[in-house]
N, C-alpha and C positions, 0 to 999 in steps of 0.2 A: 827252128823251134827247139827250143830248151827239151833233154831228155826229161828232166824235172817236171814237164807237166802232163807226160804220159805214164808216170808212175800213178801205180794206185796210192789209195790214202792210206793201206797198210804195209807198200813198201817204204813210202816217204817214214812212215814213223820207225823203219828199222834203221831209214839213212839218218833219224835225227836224232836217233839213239844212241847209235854208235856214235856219232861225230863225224860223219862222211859228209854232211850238210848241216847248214843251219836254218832254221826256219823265214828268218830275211831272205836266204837267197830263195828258196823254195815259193816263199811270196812273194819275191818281186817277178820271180819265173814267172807266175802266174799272172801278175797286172800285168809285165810287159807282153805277155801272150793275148790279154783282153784287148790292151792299146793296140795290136797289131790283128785282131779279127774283128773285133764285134761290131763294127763298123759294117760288115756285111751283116753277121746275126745276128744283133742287135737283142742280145742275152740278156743284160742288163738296162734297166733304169736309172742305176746308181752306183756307183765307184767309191768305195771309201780309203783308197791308199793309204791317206796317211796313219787311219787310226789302225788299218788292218801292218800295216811295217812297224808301227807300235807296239800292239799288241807281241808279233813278232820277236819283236828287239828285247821286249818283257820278258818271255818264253825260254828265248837262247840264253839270255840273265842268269835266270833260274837255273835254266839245267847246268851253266858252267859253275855254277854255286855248288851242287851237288844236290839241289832239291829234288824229290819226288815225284814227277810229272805222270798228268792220266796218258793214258794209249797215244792218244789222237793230239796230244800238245804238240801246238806247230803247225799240223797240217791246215792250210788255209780251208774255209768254206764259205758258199754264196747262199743266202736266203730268200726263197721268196717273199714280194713286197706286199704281202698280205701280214708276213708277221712284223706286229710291230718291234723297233727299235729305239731304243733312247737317245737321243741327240742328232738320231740319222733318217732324216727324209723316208716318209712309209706313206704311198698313197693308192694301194689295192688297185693301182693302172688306172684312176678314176680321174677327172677333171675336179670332183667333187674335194678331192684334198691332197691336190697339187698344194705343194711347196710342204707340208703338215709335218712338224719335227716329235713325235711322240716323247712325254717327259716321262715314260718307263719302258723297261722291258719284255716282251712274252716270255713266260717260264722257260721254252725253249732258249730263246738267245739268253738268256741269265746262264744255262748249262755250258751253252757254247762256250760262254766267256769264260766258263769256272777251268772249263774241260783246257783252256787254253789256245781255242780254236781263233785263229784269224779272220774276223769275217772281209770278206773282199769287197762285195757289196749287196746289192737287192735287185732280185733277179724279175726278169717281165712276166706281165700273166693276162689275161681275161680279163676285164676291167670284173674285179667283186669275185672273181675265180666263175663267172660264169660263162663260161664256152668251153670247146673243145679243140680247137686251134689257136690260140692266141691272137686271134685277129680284131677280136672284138678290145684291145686292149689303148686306152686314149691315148697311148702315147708310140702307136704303130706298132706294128708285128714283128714275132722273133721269127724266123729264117732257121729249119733245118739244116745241119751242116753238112747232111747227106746231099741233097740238090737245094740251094737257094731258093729253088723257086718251088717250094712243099713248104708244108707247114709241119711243127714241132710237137702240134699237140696241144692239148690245153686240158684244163687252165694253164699249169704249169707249164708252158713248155719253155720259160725262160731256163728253169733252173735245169730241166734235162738239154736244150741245148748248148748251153754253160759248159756241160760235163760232156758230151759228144765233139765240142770244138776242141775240147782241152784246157778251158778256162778256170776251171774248177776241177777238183778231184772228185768232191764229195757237195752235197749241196743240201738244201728241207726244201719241201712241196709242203703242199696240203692237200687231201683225196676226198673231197665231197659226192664225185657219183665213178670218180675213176682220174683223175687229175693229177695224181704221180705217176698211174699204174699206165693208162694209154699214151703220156707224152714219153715213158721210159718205152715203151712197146713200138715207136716211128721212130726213136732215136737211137736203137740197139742200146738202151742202158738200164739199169734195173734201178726199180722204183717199188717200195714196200710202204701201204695202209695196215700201218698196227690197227689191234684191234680197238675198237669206238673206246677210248675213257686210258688207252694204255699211254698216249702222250698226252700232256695237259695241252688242254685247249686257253689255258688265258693268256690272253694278248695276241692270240688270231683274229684279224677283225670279220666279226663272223658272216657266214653264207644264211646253212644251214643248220643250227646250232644240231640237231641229232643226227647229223649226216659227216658234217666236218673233224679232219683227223689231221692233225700234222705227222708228216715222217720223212723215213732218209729215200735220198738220192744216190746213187751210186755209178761207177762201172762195173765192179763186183757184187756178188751176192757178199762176201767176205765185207767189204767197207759199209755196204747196208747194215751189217749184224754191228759191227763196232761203234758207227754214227748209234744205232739207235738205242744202243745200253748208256750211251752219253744224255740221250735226251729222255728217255722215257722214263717211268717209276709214276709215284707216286708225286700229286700238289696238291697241297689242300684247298688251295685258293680255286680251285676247279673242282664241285661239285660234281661230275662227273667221273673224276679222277679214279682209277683200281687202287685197288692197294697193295699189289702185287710187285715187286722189284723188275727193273727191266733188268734179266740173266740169262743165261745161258746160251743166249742168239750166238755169240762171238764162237763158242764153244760146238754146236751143233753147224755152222758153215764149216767148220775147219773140220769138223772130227765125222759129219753124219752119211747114215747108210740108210739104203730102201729097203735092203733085203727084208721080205716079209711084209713091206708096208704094202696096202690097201689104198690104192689109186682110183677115185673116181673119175670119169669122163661125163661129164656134162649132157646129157642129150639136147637139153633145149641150146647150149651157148655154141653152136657151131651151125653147118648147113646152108640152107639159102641164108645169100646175103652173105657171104663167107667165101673171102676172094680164096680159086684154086690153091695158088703159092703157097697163103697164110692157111691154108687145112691140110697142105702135104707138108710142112716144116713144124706143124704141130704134131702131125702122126706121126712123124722122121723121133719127134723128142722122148714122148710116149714109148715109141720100140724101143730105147735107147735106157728108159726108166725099165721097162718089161726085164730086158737084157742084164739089167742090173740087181733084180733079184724083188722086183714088184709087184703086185699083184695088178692087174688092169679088171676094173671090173666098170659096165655102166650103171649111172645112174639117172635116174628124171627127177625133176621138179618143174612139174607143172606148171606154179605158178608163175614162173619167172617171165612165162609169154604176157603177163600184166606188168613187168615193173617198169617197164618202161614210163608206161602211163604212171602209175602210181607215184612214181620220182618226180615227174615233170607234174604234182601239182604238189606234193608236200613241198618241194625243195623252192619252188615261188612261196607258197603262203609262208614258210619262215623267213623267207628273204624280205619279203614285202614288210614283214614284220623287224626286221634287224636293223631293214634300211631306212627306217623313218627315223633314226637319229642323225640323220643327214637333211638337217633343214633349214640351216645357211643360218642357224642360230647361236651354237655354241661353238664348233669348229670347222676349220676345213675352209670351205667355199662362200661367200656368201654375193647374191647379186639381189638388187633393188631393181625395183618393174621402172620402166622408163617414162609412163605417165600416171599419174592418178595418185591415190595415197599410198606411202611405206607402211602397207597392216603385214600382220606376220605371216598373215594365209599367202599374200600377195611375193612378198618375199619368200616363201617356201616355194611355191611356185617356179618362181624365176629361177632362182638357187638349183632346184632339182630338176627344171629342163633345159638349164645350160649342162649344169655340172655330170650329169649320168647319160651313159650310152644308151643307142637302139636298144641293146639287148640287156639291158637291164632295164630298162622303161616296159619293154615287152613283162619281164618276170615278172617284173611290180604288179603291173597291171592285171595279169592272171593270177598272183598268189591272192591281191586284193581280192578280184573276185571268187574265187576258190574259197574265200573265210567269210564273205558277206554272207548279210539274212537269209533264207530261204537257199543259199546254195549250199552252206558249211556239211550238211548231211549227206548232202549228194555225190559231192566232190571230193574236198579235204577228208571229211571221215570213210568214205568208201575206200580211198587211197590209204587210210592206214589199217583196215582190213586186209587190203592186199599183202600191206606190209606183215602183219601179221601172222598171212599164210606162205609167204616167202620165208620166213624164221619158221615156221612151221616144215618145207619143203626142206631147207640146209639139216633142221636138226635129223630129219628123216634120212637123209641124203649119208649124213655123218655117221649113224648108225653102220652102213654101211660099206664103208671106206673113212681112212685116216685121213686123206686129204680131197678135196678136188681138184681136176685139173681144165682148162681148155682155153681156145686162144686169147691172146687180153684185148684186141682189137677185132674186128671184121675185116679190115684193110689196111694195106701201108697208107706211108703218108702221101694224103691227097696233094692237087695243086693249089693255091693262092686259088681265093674266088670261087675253087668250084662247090662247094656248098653253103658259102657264105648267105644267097636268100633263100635257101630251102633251109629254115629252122629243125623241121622234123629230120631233114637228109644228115644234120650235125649231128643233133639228139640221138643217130643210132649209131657211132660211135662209141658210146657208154654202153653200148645193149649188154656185156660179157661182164662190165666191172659195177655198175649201178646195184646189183642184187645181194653186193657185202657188202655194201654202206648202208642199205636198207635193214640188214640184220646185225647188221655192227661185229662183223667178223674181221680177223685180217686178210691181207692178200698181196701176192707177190707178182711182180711182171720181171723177167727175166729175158734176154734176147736168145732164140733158139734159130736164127739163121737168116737166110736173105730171101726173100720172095723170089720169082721170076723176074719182077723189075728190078732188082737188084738192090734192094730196100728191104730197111730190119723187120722182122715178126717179132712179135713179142707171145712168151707163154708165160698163163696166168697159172701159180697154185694158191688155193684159198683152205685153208685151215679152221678149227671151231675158233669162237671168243676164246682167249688166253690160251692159246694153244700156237703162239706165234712161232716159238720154237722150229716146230712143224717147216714152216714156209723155209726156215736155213736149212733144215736138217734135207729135204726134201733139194732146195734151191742152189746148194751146194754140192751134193753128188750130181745133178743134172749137167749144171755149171761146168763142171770139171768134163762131165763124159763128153758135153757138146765140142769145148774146147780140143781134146783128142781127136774126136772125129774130124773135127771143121779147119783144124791147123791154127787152131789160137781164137781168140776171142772177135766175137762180129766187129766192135769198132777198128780193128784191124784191118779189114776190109773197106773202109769208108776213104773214099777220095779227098786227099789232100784238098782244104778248104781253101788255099791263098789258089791256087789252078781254078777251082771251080770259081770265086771269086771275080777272075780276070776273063 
């Protein structure tokens, strides 16, 4: 293995700085690293070599001109295949828009490309980003690099297995109920949900339109803070958009301190249901923040023993809603019934039960009923009551402490199958990160160590709306003490994949 693709994305840009490397070699390190793994972990959907050694050969150009380049020019990155891409195959893992070549870009990759960033390719997910394993994904599962035979997470866990093989440096997710935050949390890599409106959302094709967040992927808390001043700020084309500059992240990983800060712990997000390993490696990180000059203090929020439920109907009724433009009429997919007459009902039909998985037929089918006649009150409105005593319970919470903190999972990464029919036994994987996408705050997953099975933990800090800051300032003093403690960083501990492979 090339040293080049165990470098972070912030050393690579001091080697493409100097002229120790060029950005060709550094990406081709990277595809021939893809061609020689993912074969087992199957990180990707799609490979764009030639345009990412283009882009590449563009970059090194420039900088031997003496132009200006952002931070991150050069350093390759993967995208998950939910954002779309202009000329490059985008099909959200679905059947429904196989082969589909998008004629734009999402706000995101238009940065990527300004930023100079190589994209590699489009990473695997959840068919629609909806599961938590990636198993529900039409074109097969990605493979933890930890043991083969666990899963990565999901939605995302293309793009955090990517970055745990070594295929990637840096990568985008998208976090609808915890989808960067729990696939970085089984993979030892850190995964950051800005807060709701701080990345533009156009050209993600959508889940849940008030729940969906794109952000960075990383190995560092450091590369997270730099990806994501690259892609965040202000769009106007996104209604939703802040108007706030994405600043000071890069700044606060490098430079920040606890001393004095006001740490809350969680009462409801730990406990039953809360593997040993993953409660002693989170208290391990806690003393380690105490020790460093912070304050621990607990906090409750009641309502969060609802949001489970609360998620699991808003998050179908928007999908049900998102996805009926997938009706084998204008794009993507289309199949004709095989006797009777071609009418459009008959063809949506056909179209939407070849082309969408189990588990998005399942959402459908409950968000639909969740918004019908006589149930809308019952259902969908009661669940955003919750919602809004969950915003109720954080800002409570916040009063009291600068940040929160507690595990980002319940457990490492399970086996292949074993929760795959038990829908609710998947759904309580999100139980820790579902309650900041419901109040549209950020949140950080960071690896704070290995279980007793010898498998990563991930710890979650969550901060107010626009207070992302927080998550480096906070993400990167931990980062550093854990590393001291632990003899270097957790993916350093992770088993050579060509071994476990064979």
């Amino acid at each position: 293995m090339s040293d080049l693709v165990r470098r972070t994305a912030a050393e690579l840009a001091d080697l493409l700085r100097s002229g120790q490397t060029s950005s060709v070699e550094v990406t081709q390190a990277h595809l021939d690293r893809i061609a020689a793994v993912d074969g087992a972990v199957h990180a990707f959907l799609d490979v764009a070599a030639e345009s990412a050694l283009a882009t590449a050969a563009d970059v090194d150009a420039r900088r031997a001109a003496g132009d200006e380049l952002p931070e991150l020019a050069g350093v390759p990155i993967a995208v998950k295949d939910i954002v779309v891409t202009k000329g490059q195959v985008t099909t959200a893992a679905s059947k429904i828009l196989e082969g589909w070549v998008p004629p734009y870009d999402a706000t995101v990759v238009e940065r990527l490309r300004s930023a100079g960033m190589p994209i590699l390719g489009k990473t695997n997910l959840d068919e629609f980003a909806m599961g938590s394993s990636t198993e529900h994904s039409a074109y097969g599962p990605t493979r933890n690099p930890w043991d083969l035979d666990r899963i990565p997470g999901g939605s995302g866990g293309g793009s955090a297995a990517a970055l745990a093989a070594f295929e990637a440096p840096v990568a985008i997710g998208t976090d609808t109920g915890g989808s960067i935050r729990q696939p970085a949390a089984v993979t030892g890599t850190v995964g950051v949900k800005p807060t709701y409106g701080g990345v533009s959302r156009y050209g993600l094709i959508a889940l849940a339109s008030s729940l969906d967040q794109a952000g960075p992927v990383s190995r560092t808390v450091l590369d997270s803070a730099l990806l994501h001043e690259v892609i965040g700020g202000h769009d106007p084309r996104d209604s939703t958009s802040l108007p706030e500059p994405a600043t000071g992240f890069v700044q606060a990983a490098r430079e920040g301190d606890v001393s004095g800060l006001k740490v809350g712990i969680v009462k409801e997000l730990g406990g039953e249901g809360y593997q040993p390993g993953v409660r002693r490696s989170f208290e391990a990180a806690v003393a380690l923040l105490e020790r460093a000059g912070a304050e621990v203090v607990e906090v409750s929020c009641p309502s969060f023993d609802y949001a489970l439920a609360a998620y699991y109907l808003i998050l179908p009724a928007e999908a049900s809603s998102n996805l009926a433009k997938f009706d084998g009429m204008r794009f993507g997919l289309r199949v004709e019934p095989c006797e009777g007459p071609v009418t459009a009902e008959r063809v949506m039909s056909a179209t939407r039960g070849a082309g969408f998985g189990d588990e998005v037929k399942r959402r459908i089918i409950l968000g639909t009923h969740a918004l019908s006649a006589g149930y809308y009150d019952a259902y969908y409105g009661s669940a955003q009551k919750v919602r809004t005593l969950i915003q109720r319970d954080f800002a409570a919470a916040f009063q009291q402490a600068d940040v929160l903190v507690s595990p980002t999972a319940p457990t490492t990464a399970f086996r292949f199958g074993e929760k795959l029919d038990d829908p609710m036994a998947m759904y309580l994987n999100d139980v820790a990160t579902i309650p900041a996408n419901l109040a549209g705050i950020p949140g950080l997953s960071l690896p704070s160590g290995l279980s007793d099975d010898g498998l990563p933990v991930g710890f979650q800090v969550l901060a107010p709306a626009r207070a992302d800051v927080r998550l480096y300032q906070v993400g990167g003093v931990l980062e550093r003490l854990l590393n001291e403690e632990q003899g270097g960083p957790v993916l350093g501990r992770a088993p050579e994949l060509e071994e476990a492979h064979r």
